[in-house]
C-alpha positions in Angstrom: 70.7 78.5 71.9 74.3 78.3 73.9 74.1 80.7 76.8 76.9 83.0 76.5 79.8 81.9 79.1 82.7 84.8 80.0 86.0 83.7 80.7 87.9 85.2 83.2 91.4 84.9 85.1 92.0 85.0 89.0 95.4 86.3 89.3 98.0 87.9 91.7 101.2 89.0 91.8 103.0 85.8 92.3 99.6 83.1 91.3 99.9 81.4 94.9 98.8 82.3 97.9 95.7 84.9 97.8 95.0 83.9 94.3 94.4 80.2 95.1 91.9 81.3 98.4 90.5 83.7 95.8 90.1 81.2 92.9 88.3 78.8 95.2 85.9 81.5 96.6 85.1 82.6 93.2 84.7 78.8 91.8 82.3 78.5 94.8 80.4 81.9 94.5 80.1 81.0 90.8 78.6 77.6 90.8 76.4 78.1 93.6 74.9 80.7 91.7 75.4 79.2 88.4 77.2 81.9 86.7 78.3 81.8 83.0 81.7 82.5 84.1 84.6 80.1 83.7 87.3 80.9 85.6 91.2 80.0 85.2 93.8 81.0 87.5 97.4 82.5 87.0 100.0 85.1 88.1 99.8 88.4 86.9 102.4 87.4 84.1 99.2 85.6 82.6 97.3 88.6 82.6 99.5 89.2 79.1 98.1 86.2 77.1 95.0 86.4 78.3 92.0 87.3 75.9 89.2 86.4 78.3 86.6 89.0 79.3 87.6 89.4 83.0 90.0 89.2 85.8 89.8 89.2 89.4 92.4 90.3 91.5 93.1 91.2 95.0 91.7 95.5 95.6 95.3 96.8 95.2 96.8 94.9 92.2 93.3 96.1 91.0 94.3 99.2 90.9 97.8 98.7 89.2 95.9 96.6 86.4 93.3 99.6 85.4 96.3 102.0 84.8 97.0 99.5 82.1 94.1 100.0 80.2 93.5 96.5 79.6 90.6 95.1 77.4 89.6 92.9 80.1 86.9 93.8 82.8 89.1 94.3 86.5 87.3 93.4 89.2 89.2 94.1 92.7 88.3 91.9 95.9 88.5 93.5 98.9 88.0 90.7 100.9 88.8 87.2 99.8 86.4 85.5 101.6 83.5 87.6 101.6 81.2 85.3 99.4 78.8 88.4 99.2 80.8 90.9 98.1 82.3 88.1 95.3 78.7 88.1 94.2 77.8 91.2 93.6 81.1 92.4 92.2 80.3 89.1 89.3 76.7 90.3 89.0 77.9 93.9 88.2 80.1 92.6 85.2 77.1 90.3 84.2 74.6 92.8 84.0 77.3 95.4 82.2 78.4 92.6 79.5 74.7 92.1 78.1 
């Protein structure tokens, strides 16, 4: 049986920047701890299109994304290179989507 794999979107408000240190934490974070998450990256004019089950975002476009009640999952980072906290956010959403 095919282990369920989430898709998710890194984006911010212009898709450089933040978002690429972001994305590369997160690509990190996830295959060291081989999670079923695959993970493309975009400005928030993705966020639109996007029918994945997840996006990560920087803490305060975070919080302009919930008001949106969007289908998708919003995870906010408050620190981009907190490997840690990147994990345990992803773990959260993991354990929630089951």
């Amino acid at each position: 049986m095919k282990k369920m794999e989430f898709k998710g979107l890194v984006a911010c408000r212009a898709g450089v920047g933040s978002s690429l240190m972001l994305n590369i934490k997160l690509k990190q974070v996830i295959s060291e701890n081989k999670l079923p998450i695959k993970i493309e990256h975009g400005s928030l004019d993705a966020v639109a299109g996007f029918n994945g089950a997840l996006i990560v975002t920087l803490s305060d476009v975070a919080k302009e994304l919930e008001s949106k009640k969007l289908p998708q999952k919003i995870i906010g980072i408050d620190n981009i290179m907190n490997k840690v906290e990147i994990l345990t956010k992803l773990n959260a959403f993991l354990a929630e989507a089951k």
